[in-house]
C-alpha positions as CSV (number, residue, x, y, z in Angstrom):
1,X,6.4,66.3,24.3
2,X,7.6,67.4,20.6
3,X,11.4,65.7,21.4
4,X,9.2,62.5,22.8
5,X,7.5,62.3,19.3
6,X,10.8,62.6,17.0
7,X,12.3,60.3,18.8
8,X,9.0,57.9,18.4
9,X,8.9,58.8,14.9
10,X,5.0,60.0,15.4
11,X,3.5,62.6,13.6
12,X,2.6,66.1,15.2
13,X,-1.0,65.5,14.0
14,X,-2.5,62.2,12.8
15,X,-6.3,62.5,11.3
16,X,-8.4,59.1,10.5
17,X,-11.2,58.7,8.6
18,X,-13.2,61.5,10.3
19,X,-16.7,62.6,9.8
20,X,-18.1,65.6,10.9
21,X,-22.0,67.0,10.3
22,X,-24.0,69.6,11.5
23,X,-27.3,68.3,12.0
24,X,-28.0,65.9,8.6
25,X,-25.5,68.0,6.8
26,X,-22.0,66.2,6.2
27,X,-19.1,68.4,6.2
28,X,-16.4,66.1,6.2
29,X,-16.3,62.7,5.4
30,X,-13.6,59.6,5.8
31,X,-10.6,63.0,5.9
32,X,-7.3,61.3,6.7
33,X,-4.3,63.4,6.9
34,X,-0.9,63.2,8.5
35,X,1.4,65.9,9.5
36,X,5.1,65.8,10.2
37,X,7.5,67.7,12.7
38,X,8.4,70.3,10.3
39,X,6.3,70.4,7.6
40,X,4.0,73.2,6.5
41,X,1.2,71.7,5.2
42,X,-1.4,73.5,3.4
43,X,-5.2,72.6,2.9
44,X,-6.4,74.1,-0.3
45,X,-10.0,74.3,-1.7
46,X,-13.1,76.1,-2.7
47,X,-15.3,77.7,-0.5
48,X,-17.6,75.0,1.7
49,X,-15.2,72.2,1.1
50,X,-14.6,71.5,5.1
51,X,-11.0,73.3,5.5
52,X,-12.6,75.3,9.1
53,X,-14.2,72.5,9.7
54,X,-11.2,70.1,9.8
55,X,-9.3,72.7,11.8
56,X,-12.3,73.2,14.4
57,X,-12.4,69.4,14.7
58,X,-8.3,69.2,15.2
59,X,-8.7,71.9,17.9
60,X,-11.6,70.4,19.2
61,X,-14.1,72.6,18.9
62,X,-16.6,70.1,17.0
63,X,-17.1,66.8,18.2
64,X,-16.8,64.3,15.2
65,X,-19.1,61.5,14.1
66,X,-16.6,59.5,13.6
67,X,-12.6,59.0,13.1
68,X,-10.6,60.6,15.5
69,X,-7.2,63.2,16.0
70,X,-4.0,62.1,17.6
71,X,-1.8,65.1,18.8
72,X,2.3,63.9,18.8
73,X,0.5,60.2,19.3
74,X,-2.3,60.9,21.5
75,X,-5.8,60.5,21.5
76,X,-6.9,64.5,21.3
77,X,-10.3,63.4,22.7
78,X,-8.5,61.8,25.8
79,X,-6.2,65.1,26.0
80,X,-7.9,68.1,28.6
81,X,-8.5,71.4,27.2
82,X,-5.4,72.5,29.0
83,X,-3.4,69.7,27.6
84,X,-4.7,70.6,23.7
85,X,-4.0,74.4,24.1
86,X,-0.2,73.6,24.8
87,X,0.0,71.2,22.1
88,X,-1.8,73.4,19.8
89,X,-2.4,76.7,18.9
90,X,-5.0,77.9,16.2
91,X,-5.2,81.3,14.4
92,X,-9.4,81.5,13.9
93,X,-11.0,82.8,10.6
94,X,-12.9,86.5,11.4
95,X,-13.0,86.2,15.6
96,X,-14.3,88.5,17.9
97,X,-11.8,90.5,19.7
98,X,-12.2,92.8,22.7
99,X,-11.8,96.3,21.1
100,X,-11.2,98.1,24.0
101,X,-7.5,95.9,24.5
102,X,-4.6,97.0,23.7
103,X,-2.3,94.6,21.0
104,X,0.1,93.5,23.8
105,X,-3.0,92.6,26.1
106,X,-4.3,90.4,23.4
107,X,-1.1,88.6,22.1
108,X,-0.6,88.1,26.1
109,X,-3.8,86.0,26.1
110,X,-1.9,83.4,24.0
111,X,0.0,82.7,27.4
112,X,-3.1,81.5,29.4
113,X,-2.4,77.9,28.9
114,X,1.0,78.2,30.6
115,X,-0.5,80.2,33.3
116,X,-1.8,78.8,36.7
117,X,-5.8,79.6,38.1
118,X,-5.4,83.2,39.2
119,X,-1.5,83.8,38.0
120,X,-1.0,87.2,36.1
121,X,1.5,87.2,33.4
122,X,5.1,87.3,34.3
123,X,8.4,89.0,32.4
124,X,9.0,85.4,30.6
125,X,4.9,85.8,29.1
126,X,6.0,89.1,28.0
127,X,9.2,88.0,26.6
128,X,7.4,85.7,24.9
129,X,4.7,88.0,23.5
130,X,7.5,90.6,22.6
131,X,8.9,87.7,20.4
132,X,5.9,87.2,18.7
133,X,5.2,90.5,18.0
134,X,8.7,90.8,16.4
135,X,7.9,88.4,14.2
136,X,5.2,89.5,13.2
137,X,5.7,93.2,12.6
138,X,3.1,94.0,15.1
139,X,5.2,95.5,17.8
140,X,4.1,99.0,16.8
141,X,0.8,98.3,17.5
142,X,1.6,97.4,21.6
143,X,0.0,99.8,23.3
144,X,-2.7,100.8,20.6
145,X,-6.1,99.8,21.2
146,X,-7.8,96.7,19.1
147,X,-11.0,99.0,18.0
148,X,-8.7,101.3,16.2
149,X,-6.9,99.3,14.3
150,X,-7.2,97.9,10.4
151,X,-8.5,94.4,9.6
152,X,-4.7,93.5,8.8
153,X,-3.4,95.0,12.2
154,X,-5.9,92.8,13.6
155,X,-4.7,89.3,11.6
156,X,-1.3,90.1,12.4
157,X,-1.7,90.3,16.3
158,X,-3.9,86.7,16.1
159,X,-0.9,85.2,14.4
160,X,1.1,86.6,16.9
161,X,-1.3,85.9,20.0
162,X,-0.8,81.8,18.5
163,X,2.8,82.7,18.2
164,X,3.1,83.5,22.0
165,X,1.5,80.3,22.8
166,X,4.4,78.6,22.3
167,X,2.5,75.2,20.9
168,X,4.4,72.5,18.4
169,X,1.3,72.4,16.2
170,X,-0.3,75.6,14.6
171,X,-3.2,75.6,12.9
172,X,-3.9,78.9,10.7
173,X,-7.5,79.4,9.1
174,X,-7.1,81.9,6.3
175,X,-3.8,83.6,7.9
176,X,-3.3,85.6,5.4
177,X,-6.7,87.2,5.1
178,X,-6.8,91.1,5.3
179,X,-3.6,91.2,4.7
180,X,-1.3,93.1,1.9
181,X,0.9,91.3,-0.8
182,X,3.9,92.2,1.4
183,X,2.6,90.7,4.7
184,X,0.7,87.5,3.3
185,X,4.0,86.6,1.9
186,X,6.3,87.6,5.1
187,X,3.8,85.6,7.1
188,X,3.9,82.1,5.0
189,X,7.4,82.7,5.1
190,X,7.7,83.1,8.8
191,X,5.8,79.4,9.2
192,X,7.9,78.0,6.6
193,X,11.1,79.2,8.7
194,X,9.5,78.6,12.1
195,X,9.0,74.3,10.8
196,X,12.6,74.5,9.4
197,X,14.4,75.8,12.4
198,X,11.8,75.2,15.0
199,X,10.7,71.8,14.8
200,X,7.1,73.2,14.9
201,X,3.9,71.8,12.6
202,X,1.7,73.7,10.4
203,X,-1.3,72.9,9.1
204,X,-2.7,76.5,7.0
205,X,-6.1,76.6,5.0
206,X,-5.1,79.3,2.3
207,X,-7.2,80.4,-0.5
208,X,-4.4,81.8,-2.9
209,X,-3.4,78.7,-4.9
210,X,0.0,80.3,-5.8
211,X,1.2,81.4,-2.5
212,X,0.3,78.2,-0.7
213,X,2.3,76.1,-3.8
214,X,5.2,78.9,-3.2
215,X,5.8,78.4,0.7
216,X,3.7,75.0,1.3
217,X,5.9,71.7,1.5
218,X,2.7,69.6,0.7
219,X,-0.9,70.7,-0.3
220,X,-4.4,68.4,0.6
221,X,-7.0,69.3,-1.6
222,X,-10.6,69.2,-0.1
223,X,-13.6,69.2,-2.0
224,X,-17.1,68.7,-1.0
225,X,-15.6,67.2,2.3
226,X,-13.6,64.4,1.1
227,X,-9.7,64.6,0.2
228,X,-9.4,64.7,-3.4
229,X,-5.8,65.2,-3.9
230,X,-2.7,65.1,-1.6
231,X,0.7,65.6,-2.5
232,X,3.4,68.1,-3.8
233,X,2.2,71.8,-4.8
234,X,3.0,70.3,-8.5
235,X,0.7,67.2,-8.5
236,X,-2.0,68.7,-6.8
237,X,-2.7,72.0,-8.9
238,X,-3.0,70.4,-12.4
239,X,-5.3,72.1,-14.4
240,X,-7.7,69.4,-14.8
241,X,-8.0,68.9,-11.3
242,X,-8.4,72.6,-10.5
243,X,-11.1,72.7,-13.3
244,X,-13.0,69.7,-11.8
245,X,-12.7,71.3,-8.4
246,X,-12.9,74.9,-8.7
247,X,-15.4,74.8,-11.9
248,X,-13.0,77.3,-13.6
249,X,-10.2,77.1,-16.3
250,X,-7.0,78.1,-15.4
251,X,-3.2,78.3,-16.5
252,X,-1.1,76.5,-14.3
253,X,2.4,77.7,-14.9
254,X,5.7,77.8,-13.8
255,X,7.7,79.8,-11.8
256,X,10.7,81.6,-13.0
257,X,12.9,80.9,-9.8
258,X,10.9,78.0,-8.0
259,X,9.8,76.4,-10.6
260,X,6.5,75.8,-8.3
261,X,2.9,76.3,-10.0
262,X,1.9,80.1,-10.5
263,X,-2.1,80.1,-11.4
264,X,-3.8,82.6,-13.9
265,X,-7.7,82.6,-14.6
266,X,-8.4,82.0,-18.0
267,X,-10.4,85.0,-20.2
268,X,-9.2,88.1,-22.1
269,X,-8.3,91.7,-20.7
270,X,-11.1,93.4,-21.9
């Protein structure tokens, strides 16, 4: 599928005009996005602006109103839930997890789609698992069970577990949550690596400004579900717009190696 689309020259995920509501409450309205075989893409904005939403509506969770999601150039709503789940895999914001699994068990679940009605997991599934695991310093944690382990543990075994699926497309909500300085970074940098020598997509909804402008090839910028912004880490995090947005003053300045936008809140150290 993913050396079908380069070849057509489709995107990995195409997003028109779509509307999604709960009840007579508008959470997204006329979004249009476009994601590229390797890109990372990251959706940036203030709490309520429609970032879960859009990624519930690209995994189809929620049915929109209106608009609709291609996945590498087809309709998603025509796609079976099988077909979506090996086209895309989606790291959840604050999931329920068994707690009585063990890590390996529940990165292993990330093989389902691949697996036929009744078929147990074979050594390629735990290869594949194993892999993830690697790369996502989680291989300690195999055998240990989920209810014993720390909120970060736990984010890095649901990246991994989307990791093991094996998709083009990844869709991250909050991956970095729960996580330390160290790992947040190591994880953007792992996406960043996987759409460089991978092919794969990434679309990641990340509340730190600066470490989505550091690792993100393009930025969207949602607020009060509508695209208000969309292009370079640079041109989207001006200080204006951030102000506008975010109803805060900050200091957007510059990194001393990247050059990329480094933010910090306004105020004195008192």
């Amino acid at each position: 599928m993913r050396a079908l689309a380069e070849e057509r020259g489709e995107a990995a995920l195409d997003v028109r005009d779509l509307t999604v509501a709960y009840g007579a409450r508008v959470a997204l309205r006329d979004v249009s996005l476009s994601l590229p075989v390797g890109e990372l893409l990251g959706l940036v904005g203030p709490n309520g602006s429609g970032k879960t939403t859009l990624i519930r509506a690209v995994s189809g969770v929620v049915a929109p109103q209106a608009g609709g999601v291609s996945l590498d150039g087809d309709d998603a709503l025509r796609l079976s839930p099988k077909e979506v789940a090996l086209r895309v895999a989606v790291v959840p914001q604050n999931p329920q997890l068994p707690p009585a699994f063990t890590a390996l068990e529940l990165v292993l679940m990330g093989r389902t789609p691949h697996l036929k009605l009744l078929q147990g997991e074979g050594q390629g599934d735990l290869h594949a698992a194993r892999r993830a695991m690697l790369a996502t310093d989680s291989w300690e944690l195999a055998e240990r069970r989920i209810g014993e382990l720390s909120g970060g543990e736990r984010q890095r075994l649901l990246v991994a577990r989307a990791l093991a699926q094996e998709t083009p497309l990844l869709l991250l909500d909050e991956p970095t949550a729960h996580l330390d300085v160290g790992h947040q970074a190591a994880t953007l940098r792992l996406m960043a690596r996987l759409c460089r020598n991978e092919g794969k997509a990434v679309l990641a909804a990340v509340h730190d400004l600066t470490l989505a402008a550091q690792f993100c090839h393009r930025l969207v910028m949602l607020h009060q579900g509508r695209v208000v912004a969309e292009g370079s880490p640079g041109d989207v995090l001006t200080r204006e717009r951030l102000r506008q947005v975010y109803g805060t003053s900050l200091h957007v300045l510059s990194h001393p190696v990247t050059g990329r936008p480094v933010l910090a809140p306004d105020g004195d150290a008192q």
